[in-house]
N, C-alpha and C positions, 0 to 999 in steps of 0.2 A: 236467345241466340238465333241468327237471323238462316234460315232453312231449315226450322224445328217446330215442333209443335212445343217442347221441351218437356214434356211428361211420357210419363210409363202407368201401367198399373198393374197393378199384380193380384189375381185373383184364386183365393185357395180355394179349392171344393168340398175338403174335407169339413172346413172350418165357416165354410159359407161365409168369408169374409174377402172384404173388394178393401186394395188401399191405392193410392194412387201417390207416386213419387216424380220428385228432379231427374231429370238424367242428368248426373254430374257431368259439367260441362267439358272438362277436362278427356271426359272419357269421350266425349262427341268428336272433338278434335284431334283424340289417337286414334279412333276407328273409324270416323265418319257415321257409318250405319252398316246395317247387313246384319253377316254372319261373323266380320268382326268384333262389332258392339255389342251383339249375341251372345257370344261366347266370352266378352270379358263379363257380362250381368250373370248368367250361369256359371262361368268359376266363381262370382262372388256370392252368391243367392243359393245354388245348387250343390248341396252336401257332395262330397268325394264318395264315388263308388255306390250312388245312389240304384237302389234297384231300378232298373229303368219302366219297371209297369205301377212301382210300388207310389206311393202319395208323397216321397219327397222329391219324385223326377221329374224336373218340370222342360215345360215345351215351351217357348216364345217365339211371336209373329214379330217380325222386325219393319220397317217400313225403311226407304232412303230417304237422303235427304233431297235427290232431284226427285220423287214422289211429289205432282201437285205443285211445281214450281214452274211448267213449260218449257223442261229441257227435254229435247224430242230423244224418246226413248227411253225415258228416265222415269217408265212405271211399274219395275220392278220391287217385290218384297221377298223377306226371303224366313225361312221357318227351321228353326233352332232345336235340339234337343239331342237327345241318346239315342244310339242305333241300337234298338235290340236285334239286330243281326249279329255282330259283337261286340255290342255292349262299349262303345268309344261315341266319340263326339260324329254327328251328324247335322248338317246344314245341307238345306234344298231352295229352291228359287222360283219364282211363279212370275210372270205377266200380268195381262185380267187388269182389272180397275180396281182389286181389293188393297193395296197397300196405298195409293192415293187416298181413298176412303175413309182407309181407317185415320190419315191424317187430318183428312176434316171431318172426322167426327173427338178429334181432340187431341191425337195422342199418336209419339212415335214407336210404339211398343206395348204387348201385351205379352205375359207372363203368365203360367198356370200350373200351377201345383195342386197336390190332393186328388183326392176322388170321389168323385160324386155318391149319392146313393140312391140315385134311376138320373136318367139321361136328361142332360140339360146342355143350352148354348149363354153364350155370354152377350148380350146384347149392350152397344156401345153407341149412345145417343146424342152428339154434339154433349160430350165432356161427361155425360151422366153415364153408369154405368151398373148393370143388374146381371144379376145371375136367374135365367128364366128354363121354367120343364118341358124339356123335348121330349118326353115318348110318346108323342103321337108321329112325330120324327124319325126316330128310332127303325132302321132297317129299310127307309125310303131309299131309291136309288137318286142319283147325282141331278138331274132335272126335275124329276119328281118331288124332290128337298125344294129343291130355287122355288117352283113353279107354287108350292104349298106355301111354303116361308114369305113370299110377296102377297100371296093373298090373305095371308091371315095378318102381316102387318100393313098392308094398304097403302104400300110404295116400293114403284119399282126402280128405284135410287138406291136402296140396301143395296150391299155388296158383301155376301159371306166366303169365308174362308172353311170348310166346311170336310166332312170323313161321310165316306159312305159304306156299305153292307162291310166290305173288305177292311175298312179301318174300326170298326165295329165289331170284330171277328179277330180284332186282332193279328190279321194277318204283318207279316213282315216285310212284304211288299205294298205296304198298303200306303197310299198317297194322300195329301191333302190338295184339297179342290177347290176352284171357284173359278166364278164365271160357265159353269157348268164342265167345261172341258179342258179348262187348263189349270197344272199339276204342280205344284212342290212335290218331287215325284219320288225322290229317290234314300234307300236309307230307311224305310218303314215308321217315319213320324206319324203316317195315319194312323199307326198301331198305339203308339204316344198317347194321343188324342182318345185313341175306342177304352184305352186303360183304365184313362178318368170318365169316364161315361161322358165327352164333351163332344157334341156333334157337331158345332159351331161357333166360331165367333164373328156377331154379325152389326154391321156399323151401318150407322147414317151421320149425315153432318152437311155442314156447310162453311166451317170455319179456315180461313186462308191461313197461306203459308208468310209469313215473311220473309222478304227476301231482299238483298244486300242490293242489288243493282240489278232491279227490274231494264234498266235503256241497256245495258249490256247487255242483256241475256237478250232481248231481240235485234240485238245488232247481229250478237252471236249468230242469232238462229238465222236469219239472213243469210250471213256468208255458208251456214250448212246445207240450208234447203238449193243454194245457189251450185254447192257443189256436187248434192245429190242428185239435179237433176240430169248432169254429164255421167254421173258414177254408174259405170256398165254392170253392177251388182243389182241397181235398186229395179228395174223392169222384169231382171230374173224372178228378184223376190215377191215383188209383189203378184205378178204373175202365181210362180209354182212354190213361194215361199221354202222350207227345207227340203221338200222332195225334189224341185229339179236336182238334187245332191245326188241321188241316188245312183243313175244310171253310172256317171263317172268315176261314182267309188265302185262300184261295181267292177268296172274297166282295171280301176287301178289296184285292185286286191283290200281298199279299205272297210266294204262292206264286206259283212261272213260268208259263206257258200256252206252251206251244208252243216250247220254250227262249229263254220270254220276251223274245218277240217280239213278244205280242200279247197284249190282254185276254181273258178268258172270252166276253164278247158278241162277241168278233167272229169266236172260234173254229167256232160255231154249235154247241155243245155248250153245256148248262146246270150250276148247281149237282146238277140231276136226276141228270143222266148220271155224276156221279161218287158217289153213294150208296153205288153197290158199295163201293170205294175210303174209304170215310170210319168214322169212330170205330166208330158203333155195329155196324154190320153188319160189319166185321170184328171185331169180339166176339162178336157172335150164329152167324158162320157157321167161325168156325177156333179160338176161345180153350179152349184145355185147359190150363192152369196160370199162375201167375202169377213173379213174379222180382224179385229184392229184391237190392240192393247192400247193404253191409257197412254198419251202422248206420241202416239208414235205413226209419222206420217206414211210409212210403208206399207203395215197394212196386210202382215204376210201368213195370216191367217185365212182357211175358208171353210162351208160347210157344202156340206154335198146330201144328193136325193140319190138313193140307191132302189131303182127298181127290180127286185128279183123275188121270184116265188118262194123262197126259203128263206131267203135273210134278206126281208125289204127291211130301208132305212127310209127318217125322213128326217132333214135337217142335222144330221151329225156332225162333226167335224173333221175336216181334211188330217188324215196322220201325218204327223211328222215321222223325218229319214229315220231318225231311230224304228220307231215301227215296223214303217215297210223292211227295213234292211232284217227284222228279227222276224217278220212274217212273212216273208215271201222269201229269198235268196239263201237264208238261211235257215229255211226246212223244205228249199226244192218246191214252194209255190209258186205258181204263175198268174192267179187268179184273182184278181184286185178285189173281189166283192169278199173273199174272207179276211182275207186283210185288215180292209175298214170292219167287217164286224167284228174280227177279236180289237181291233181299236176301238171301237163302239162299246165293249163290255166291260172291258179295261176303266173305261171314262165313267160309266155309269155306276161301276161298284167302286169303283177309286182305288184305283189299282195302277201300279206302275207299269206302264207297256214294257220298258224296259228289263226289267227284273222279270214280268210276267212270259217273255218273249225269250228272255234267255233259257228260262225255267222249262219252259215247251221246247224249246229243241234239246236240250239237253234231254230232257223224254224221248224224245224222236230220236235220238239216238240211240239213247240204251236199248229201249223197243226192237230198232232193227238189226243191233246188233246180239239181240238176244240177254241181254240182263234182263229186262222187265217184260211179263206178258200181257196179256189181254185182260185174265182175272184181276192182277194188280191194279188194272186201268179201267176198271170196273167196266169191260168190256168194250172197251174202244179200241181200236187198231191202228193208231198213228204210224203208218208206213209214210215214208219220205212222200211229201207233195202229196196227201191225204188230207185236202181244207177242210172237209165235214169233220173227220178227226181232230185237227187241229182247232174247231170251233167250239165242239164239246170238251175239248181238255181244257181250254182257259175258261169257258164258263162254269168248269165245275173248281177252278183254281179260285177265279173271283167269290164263287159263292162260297167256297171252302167247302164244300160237299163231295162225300163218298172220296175217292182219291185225291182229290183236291184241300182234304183235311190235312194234307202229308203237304202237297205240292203247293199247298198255299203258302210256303212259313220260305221258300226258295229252295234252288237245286243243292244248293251244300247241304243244307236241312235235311232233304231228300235221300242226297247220295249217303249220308250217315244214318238214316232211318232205313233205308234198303240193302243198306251195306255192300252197294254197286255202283259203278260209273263215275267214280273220279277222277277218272283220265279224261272224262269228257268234260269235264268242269271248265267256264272261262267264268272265275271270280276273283277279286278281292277281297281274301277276309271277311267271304260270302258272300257279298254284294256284286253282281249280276255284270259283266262290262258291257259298256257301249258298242254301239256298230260304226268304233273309229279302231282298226287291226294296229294295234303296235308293233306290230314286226312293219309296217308299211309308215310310221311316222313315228320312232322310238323315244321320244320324248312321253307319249302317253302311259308307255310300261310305268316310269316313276311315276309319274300322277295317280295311274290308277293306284298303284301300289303306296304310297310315300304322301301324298295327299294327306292332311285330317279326314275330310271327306273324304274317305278313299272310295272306289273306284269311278269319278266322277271327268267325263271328259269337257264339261267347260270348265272348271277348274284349271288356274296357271300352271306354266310349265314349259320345256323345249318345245315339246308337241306345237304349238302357236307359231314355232319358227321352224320346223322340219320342213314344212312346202317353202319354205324360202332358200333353203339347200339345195349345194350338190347331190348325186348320191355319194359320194366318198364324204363329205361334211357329215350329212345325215346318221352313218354310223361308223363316224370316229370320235367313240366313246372317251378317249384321254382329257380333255378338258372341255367340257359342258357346266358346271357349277355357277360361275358368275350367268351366262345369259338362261339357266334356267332360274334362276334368282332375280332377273330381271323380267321373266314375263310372267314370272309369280306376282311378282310390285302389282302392274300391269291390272291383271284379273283381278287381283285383292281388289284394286280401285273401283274396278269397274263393278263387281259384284258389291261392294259396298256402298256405294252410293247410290244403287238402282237404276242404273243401266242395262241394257238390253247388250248381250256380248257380244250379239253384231256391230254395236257402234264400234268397235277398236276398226272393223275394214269398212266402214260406210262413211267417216265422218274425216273431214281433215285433220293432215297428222301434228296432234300437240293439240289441238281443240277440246274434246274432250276432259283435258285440265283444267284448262279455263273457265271449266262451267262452277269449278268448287269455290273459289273465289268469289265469282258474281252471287252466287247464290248465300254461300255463307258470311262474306265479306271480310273473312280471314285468307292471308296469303299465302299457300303452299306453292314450295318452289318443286321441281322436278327431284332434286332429292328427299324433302320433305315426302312428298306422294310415294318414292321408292320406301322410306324408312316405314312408312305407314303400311304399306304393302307388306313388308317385312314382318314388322311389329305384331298384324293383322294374321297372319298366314302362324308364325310362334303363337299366338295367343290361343287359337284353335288347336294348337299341335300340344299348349301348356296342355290344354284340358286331355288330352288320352296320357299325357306324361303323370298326372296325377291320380288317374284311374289304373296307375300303374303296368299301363301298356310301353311297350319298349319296339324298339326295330324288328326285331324275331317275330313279334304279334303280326304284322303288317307281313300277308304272302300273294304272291300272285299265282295261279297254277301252269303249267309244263306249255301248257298249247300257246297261252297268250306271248312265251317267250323264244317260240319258235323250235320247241323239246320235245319229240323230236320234228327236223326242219319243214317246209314245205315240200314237195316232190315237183312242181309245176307251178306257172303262173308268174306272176308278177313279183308274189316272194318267196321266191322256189332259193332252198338255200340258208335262210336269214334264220339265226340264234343270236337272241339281244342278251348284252350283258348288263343285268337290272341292280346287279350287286356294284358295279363300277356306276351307273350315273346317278344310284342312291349315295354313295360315299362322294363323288363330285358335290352332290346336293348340299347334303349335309357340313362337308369341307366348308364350302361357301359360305355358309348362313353363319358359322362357326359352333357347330352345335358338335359334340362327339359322336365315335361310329356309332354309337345304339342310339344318337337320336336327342339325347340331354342337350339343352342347349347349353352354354358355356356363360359363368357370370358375366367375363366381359362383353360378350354377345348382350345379353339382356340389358347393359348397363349404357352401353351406347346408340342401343333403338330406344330406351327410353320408355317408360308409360308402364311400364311390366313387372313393376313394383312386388302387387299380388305374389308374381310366378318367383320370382328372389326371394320371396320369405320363404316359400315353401320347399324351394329347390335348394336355398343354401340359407337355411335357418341361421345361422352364427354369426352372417354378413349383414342381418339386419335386427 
């Protein structure tokens, strides 16, 4: 099938056995690729209610189908498994050159169950494929791995997907890595991965893609490059790539202040005070080189040389807005060089900045508001805007040492282990939220919450269309259901095919469809793409319905809903109602209020065959 490698293979560890299968074609055509096709091979493959650390919980690397075919932006892979945060369905997404790779070393997917008995990676050789012993591996950090791993196989063409100290450890923040610094970050699959003792899985190759209509896909790319180069985004990005974001959410109440607690004005700190910290001047004072994913002309990547007596860097990489907004703004830092170094240690132990960032202010707060002390914190004093404190708490989080054995597993973990600071919590169903505020763009409260992947803000949803609103549109909660259904379709695609989810605002509108045709040489029309979206988005939500999670399981906490309101600022006032645009959601898809979909729901998206036996055994 013409955008396929068409194989998978599945490798146990327990059983030290490698097999290699079809991806039924069938299933390529209702999910495309991703975290769709992910999660239909794990409901079929992956026991119900599988312990998520125990040998039949398995992980799989998914690749897209624009992976390696020259649709610009289209070098996305994406990494499947259980969340042991609460034990439901998790998918994460990465950049980097590794999901091209692994298609020309043969194969759209790999699979892993079991557990090893000492640490090993999976080595995947143009089709051939070996289960090899890593403990000389074993506790390397994220460069130190690449740097060792190319020398000892004598090419620097590998591209691993890879766990380091944090995913080793078990942690639940723990991410998978490659390309040294960029993450399938969120949801603790690195902990997945440290379970089975599997440090990596690591490809080489050279084998092409086929592809449906190579002259269209560069006619295609023509008219995109043609419109990228008017498109007033792309000199942003390539420039300051996600951090120019910074300053303006800052302005606009979307990044947190104080772990979003509080507005910028009441902090008594200005847009001033954070200059250090923002787009330009971190260009002007660290950028030495840029960095570019696998297809993607933009390029919005960079590394930077940090000269300082305490915490010099050299060749790191530029944080993204997530970061900065959880390292500086909202713990009251001004001070860009700890910044980059809790990004810098995040990356190296493979560690979610995200979770890890959420997890540190939520300490900072309890700290200063007197829950936790000094002794707890094995003598650190994280008082507000305290970086040296701030540098020692996530390195002792990454390594999982001394209080960091607690704070490593995340802040819900935490706050139930200290039996304090709930009220400060910003989670879904423990997992960590972004530094996108839903009370300032209420579409993300359902995503985070209501999502498979919950609390994930590129994930589909309203949110994608709240900046195209009024403010009275924006929260008037009565009907949202049909257009948060529709820019669910939307992302399903875009994440499933291995797109970059800046293409939805960089590329011309309706282009981006056209690429699945040329490439696969099968015709989806814009409803097809919607049903698939659909299809894609239930088939993730089947798998937590069968691990017997329901609507009640899925919470968000008091602050991210505006409980109680702002006092100041841009969302001075604002209480979202998350229980009305989860029932709109649901309304729409046709699924009932706790979340079940409805047979004739499943019977006219099609493909979902599995999810009807098991939801209405009698009807099949």
């Amino acid at each position: 099938m013409y955008g396929y490698m068409g194989k998978m293979v599945f490798v146990n560890l327990s059983k030290n056995e490698i097999k290699i299968k079809d991806i039924p074609e069938n299933w390529l055509k209702d999910f495309i690729g991703g975290p769709g096709l992910g999660a239909r091979i794990l409901y079929e493959y992956m026991p119900a209610k599988a312990d998520v650390f125990g040998p039949e919980s398995m992980i799989g690397f998914i690749a897209g189908p624009f992976n390696n075919t020259g649709v610009p932006l289209g070098g996305r892979y994406t990494v499947v498994s259980k969340s042991p945060v609460y034990n439901g369905w998790n998918d994460a997404n990465s950049g980097g050159y590794f999901g091209p790779t692994l298609k020309k070393a043969g194969f759209d997917a790999v699979f892993v169950n079991g557990i090893a008995d000492k640490p090993v990676y999976i080595w995947i050789d143009n089709g051939k494929v070996e289960i090899r012993e890593a403990s000389k591996y074993w506790g390397m950090t994220s460069n130190a791995f690449e740097r060792e791993l190319i020398k000892d196989l004598g090419d620097n063409r590998i591209k691993a997907a890879f766990i380091g100290p944090g995913g080793e450890k078990k942690s639940y923040m723990a991410a998978v890595m490659n390309d040294g610094h960029r993450a399938a970050g969120r949801g603790g699959s690195g902990a997945v991965m440290g379970s089975k003792k599997l440090k990596a899985i690591v490809c080489r190759g050279n084998q092409k893609v086929e592809i449906a209509d190579k002259e269209g896909i560069l006619k295609l790319n023509k008219e995109i490059f043609k419109f990228l180069k008017s498109h007033p985004m792309i000199p942003l990005m390539k420039k300051f790539g996600t951090t120019g974001g910074f300053i303006p959410s800052l302005l606009s109440g979307d990044a947190g202040v104080k772990n979003f607690a509080i507005s910028l004005e009441e902090s008594g700190l200005t847009v001033e005070d954070f200059k250090e910290v923002g787009a330009e001047l971190l260009n002007e004072k660290f950028k030495v080189d840029d960095f570019g994913c696998s297809a993607c002309p933009v390029r919005c990547g960079a590394f930077f040389d940090v000269e300082h007596e305490k915490y010099p860097m050299k060749h790191v990489s530029r944080p993204e807005y997530e970061t900065i907004g959880w390292f500086t703004s909202s713990i009251l830092n001004t001070d860009p060089v700890i910044m980059i170094k809790c990004n810098e240690l995040c990356n190296e132990y493979g560690m979610d900045t995200i979770s890890v960032g959420g997890t540190v202010g939520w300490v900072l707060e309890c700290f200063n508001e007197g829950l936790l002390t000094k002794d707890q914190l094995d003598g650190i004093e994280p008082y507000w805007g305290n970086g040296d404190a701030v540098v020692a708490l996530t390195e002792k989080i990454c390594k999982m040492e001394g209080c960091g054995e607690i704070l490593g597993y995340g802040s819900q973990w935490a706050a139930n282990h200290f039996g304090v600071g709930h009220d400060y919590l910003l989670v879904s169903s423990g997992i960590e939220m972004a530094q996108h505020d839903p009370r300032r763009a209420p579409g993300y409260i359902r995503t985070y919450q209501l999502d498979p992947s919950i609390g994930r803000h590129p994930k589909g949803g309203l949110a994608k269309a709240n900046d195209r609103m009024t403010w009275e549109e924006k929260y008037n909660f009565r009907v949202t259901g049909f257009q948060d259904v529709s820019e669910i379709a939307n992302t399903e695609y875009i994440n499933n095919s291995g797109l970059c989810i800046f293409s939805i605002r960089m590329f011309p509108e309706g282009s981006i469809y056209k690429f699945l045709e040329l490439v696969t040489g099968i015709h989806y029309s814009r409803k097809d793409i919607r049903e698939m979206g659909i299809r894609s988005f239930t088939m993730r939500h089947a798998f937590n319905i069968r691990e017997g999670l329901r609507r009640k399981d899925f919470t968000v906490t008091n602050r991210m809903i505006g409980k109680p309101p702002m006092k100041a600022g841009p969302l001075k006032g604002i209480t979202l109602d998350e229980v009305r645009l989860g029932d709109n959601l649901y309304n729409a898809l046709g699924y009932n209020v706790d979340g079940v979909p409805s047979l004739d729901m499943l019977e006219l998206v099609g493909g979902l065959e599995c999810v009807i036996k098991d939801l209405y055994p009698s009807k099949k």
